[in-house]
MDAnalysis code that builds the backbone (N, CA, C; Angstrom):
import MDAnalysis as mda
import numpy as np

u = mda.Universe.empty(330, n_residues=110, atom_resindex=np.repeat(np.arange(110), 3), trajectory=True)
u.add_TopologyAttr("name", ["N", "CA", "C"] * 110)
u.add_TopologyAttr("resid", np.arange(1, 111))
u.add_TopologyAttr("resname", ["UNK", "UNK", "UNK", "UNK", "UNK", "UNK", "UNK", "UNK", "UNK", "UNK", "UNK", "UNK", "UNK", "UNK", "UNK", "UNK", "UNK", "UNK", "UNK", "UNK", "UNK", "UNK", "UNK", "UNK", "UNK", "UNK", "UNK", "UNK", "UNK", "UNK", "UNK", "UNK", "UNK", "UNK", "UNK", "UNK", "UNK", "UNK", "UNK", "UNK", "UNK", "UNK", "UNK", "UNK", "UNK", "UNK", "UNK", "UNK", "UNK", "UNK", "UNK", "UNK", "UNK", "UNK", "UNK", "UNK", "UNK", "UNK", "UNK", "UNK", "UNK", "UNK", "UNK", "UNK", "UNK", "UNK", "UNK", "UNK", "UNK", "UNK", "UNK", "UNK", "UNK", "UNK", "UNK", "UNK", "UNK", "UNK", "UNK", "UNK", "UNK", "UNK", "UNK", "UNK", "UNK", "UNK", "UNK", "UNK", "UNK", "UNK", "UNK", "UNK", "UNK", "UNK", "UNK", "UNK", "UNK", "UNK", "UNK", "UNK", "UNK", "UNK", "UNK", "UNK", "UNK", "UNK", "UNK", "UNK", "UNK", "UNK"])
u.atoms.positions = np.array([
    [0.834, -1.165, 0.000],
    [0.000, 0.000, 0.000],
    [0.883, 1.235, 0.000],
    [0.405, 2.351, -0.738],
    [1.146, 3.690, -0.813],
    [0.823, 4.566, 0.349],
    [1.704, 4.863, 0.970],
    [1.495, 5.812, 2.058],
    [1.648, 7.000, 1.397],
    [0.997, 8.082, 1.472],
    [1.401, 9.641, 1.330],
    [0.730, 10.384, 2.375],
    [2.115, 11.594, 2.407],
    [2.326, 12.470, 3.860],
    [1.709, 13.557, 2.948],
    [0.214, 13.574, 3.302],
    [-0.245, 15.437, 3.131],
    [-1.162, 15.944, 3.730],
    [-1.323, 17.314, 3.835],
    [-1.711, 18.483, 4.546],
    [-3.228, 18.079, 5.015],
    [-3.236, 18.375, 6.012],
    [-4.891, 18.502, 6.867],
    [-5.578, 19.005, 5.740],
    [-5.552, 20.202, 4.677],
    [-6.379, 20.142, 3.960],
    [-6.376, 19.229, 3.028],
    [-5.399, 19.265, 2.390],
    [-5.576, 17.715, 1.139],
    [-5.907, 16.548, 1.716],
    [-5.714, 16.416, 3.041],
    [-6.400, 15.202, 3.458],
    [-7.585, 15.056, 3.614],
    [-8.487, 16.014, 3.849],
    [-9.805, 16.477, 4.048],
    [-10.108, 16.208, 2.802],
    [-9.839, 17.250, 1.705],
    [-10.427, 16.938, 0.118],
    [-10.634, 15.377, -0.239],
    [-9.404, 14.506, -0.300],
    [-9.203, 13.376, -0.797],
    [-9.940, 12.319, -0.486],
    [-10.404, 11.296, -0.415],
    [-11.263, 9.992, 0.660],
    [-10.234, 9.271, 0.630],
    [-10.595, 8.558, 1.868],
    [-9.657, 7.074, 1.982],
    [-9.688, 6.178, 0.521],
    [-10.970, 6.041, -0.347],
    [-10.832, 5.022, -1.141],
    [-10.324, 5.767, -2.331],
    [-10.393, 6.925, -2.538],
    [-9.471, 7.342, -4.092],
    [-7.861, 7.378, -3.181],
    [-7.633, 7.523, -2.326],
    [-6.289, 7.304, -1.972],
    [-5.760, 5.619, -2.351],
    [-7.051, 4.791, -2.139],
    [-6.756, 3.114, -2.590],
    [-6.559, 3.171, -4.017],
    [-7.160, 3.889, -4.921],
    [-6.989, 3.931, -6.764],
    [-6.042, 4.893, -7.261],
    [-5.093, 5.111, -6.591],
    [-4.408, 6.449, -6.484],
    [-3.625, 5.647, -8.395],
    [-3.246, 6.379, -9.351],
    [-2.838, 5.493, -10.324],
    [-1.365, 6.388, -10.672],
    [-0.502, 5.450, -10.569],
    [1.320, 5.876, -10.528],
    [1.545, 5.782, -12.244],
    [0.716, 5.412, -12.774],
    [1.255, 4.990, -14.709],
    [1.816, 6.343, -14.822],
    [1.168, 7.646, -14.728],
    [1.069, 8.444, -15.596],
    [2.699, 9.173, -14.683],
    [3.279, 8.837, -13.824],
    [4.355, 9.433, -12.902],
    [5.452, 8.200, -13.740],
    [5.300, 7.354, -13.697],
    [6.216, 6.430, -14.391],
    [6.416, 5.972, -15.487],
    [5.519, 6.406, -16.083],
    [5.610, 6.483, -17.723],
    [4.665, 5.493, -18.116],
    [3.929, 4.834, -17.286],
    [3.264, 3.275, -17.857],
    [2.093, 3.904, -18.726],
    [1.982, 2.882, -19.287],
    [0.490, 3.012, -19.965],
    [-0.515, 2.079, -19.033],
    [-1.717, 2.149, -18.378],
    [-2.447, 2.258, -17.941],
    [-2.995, 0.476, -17.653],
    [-2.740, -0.567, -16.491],
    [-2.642, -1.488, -17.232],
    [-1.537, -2.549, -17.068],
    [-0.352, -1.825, -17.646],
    [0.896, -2.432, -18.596],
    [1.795, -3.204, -17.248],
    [1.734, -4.264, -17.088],
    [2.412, -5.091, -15.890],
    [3.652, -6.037, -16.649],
    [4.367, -5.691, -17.855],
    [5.510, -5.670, -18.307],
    [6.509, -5.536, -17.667],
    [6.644, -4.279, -16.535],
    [7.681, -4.192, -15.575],
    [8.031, -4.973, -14.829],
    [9.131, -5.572, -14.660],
    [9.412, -6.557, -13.249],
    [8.407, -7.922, -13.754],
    [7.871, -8.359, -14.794],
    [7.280, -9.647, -15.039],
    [8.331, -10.143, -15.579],
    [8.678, -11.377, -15.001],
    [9.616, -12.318, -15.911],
    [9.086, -13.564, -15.964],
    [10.237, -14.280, -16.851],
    [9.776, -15.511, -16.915],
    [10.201, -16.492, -15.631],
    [9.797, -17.247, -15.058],
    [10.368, -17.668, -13.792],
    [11.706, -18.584, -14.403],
    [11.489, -19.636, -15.427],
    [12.088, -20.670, -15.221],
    [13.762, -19.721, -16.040],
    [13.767, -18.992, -17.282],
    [14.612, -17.557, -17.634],
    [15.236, -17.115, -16.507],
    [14.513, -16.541, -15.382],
    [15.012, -16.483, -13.920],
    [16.013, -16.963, -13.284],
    [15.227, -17.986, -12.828],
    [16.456, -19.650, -12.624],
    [17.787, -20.083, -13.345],
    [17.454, -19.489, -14.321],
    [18.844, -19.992, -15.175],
    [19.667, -19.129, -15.480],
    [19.308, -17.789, -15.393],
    [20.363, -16.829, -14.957],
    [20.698, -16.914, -13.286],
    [19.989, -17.389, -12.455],
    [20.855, -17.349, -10.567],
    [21.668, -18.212, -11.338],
    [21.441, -19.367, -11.941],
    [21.932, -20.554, -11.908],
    [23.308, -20.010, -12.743],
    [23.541, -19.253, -13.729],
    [24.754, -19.086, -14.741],
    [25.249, -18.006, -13.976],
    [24.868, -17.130, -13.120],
    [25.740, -16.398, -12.019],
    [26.511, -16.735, -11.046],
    [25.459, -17.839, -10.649],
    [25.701, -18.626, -8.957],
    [27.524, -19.393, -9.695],
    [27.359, -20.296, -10.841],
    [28.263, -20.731, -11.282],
    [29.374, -20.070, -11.677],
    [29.047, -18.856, -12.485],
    [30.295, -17.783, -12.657],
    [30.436, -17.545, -11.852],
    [30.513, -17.292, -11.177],
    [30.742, -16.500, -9.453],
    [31.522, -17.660, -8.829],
    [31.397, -18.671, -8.458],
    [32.233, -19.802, -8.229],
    [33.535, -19.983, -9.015],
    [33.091, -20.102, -9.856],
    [34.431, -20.403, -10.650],
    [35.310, -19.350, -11.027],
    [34.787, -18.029, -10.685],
    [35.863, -16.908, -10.808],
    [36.360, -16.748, -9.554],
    [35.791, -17.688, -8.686],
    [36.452, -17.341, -7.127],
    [37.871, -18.233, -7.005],
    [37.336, -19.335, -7.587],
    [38.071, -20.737, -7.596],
    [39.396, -19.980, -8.426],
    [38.753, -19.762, -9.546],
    [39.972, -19.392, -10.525],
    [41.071, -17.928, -9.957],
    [40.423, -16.800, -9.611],
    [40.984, -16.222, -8.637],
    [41.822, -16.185, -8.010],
    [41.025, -17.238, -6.438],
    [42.456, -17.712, -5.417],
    [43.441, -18.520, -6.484],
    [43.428, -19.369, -6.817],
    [44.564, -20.038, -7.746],
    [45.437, -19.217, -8.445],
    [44.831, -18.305, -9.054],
    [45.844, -17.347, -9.873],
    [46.366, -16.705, -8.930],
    [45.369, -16.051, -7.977],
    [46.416, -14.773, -7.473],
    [47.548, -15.285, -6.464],
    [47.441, -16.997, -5.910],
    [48.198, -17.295, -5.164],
    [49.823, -18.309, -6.076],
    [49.172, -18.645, -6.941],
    [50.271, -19.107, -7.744],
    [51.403, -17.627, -8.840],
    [50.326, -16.923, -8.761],
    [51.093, -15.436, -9.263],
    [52.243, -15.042, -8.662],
    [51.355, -14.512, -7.070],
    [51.938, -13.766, -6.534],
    [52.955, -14.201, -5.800],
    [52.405, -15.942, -5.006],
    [52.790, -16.863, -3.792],
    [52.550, -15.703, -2.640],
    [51.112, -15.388, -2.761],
    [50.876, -15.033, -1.680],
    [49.099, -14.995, -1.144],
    [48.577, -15.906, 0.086],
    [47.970, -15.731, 0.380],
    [47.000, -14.428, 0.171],
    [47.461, -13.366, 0.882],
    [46.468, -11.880, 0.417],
    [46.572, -11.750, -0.949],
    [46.935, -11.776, -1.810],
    [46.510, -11.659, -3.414],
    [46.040, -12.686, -3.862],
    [45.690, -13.834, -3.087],
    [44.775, -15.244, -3.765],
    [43.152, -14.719, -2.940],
    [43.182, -14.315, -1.557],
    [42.215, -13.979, -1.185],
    [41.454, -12.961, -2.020],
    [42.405, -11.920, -2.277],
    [41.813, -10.870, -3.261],
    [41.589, -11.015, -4.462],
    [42.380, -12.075, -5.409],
    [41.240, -12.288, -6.703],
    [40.185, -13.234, -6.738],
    [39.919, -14.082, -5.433],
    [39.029, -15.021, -4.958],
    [37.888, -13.482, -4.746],
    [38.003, -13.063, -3.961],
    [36.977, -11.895, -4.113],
    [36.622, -11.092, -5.427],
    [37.278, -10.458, -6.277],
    [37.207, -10.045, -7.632],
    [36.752, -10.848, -8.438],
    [36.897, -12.293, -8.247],
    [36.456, -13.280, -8.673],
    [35.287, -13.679, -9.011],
    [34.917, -13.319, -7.071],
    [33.548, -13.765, -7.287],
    [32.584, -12.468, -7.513],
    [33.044, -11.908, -7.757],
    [31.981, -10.393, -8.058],
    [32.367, -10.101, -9.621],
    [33.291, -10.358, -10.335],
    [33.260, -9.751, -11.557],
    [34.048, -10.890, -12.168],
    [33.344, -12.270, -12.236],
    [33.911, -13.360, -12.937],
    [33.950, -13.002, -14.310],
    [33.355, -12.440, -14.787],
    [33.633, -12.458, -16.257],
    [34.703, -11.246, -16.435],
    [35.381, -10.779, -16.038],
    [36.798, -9.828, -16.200],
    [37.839, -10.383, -15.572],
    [37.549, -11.277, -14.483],
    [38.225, -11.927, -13.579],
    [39.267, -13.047, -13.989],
    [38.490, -13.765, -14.451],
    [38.885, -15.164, -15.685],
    [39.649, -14.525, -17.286],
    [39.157, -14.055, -18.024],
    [39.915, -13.477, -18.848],
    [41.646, -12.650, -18.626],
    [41.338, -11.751, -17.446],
    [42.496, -11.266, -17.332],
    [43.225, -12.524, -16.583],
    [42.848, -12.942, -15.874],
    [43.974, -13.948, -15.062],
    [44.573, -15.357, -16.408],
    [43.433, -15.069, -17.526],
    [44.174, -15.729, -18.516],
    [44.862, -15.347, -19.518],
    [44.880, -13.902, -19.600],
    [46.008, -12.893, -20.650],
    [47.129, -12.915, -19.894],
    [47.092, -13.051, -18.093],
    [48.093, -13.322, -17.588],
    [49.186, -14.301, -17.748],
    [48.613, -15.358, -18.135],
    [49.274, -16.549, -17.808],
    [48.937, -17.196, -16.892],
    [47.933, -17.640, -16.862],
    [47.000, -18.566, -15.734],
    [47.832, -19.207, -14.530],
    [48.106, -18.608, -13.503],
    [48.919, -19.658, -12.699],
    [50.428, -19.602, -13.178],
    [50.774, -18.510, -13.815],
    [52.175, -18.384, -13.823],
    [52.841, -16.938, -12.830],
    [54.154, -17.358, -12.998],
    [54.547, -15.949, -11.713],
    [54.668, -14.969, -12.126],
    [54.602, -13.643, -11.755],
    [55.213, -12.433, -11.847],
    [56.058, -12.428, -12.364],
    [56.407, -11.649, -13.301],
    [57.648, -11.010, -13.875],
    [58.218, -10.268, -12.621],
    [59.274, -10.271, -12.376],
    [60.124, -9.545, -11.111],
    [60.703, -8.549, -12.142],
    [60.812, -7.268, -11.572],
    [61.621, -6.392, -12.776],
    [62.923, -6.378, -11.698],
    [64.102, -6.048, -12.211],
    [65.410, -5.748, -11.495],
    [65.833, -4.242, -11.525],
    [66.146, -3.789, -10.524],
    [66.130, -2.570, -11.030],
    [67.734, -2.283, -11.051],
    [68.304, -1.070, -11.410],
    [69.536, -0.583, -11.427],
    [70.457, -0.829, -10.215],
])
């Protein structure tokens, strides 16, 4: 239910039941009706948690592995295990332009 905060007089004008038909289309652009918004398909649904839930795993998996065989270090396996699991699809690619599980280049300096 929509709550709205107004004035002793507009509250007076208005009734309780046109406050129940109060109609938001014309504030949100809808056409009158139109329950398009936010309708999905359920089982479409499911199979995107399902192809997230999985990317998300496996960029975690892939992640810790890289960043700990990279770096050989715990805190940078934790941290692409996290990057991992939030942005598997940038996650996996770069850790494979890397060299998947290979080390750092050490630079030497002067």
């Amino acid at each position: 239910m929509l709550h709205l905060s107004l004035t002793d007089r507009e509250e007076s004008a208005v009734s309780d039941d046109e406050l129940e038909h109060i109609d938001l289309s014309a504030d949100l652009g809808l056409r009158s009706g139109d329950d398009s918004i936010g309708a999905t398909d359920p089982e479409k649904s499911r199979a995107w948690i399902w192809f997230w839930t999985l990317a998300s795993v496996a960029g975690m998996g892939t992640g810790a592995y890289h960043g700990y065989k990279r770096n050989d270090s715990v805190g940078w396996a934790i941290g692409w295990a996290v990057v991992g699991g939030i942005f598997p699809v940038v996650t996996i690619p770069v850790s494979i332009a890397q060299g998947f599980g290979k080390r750092k280049p050490r630079w030497r300096g002067r």
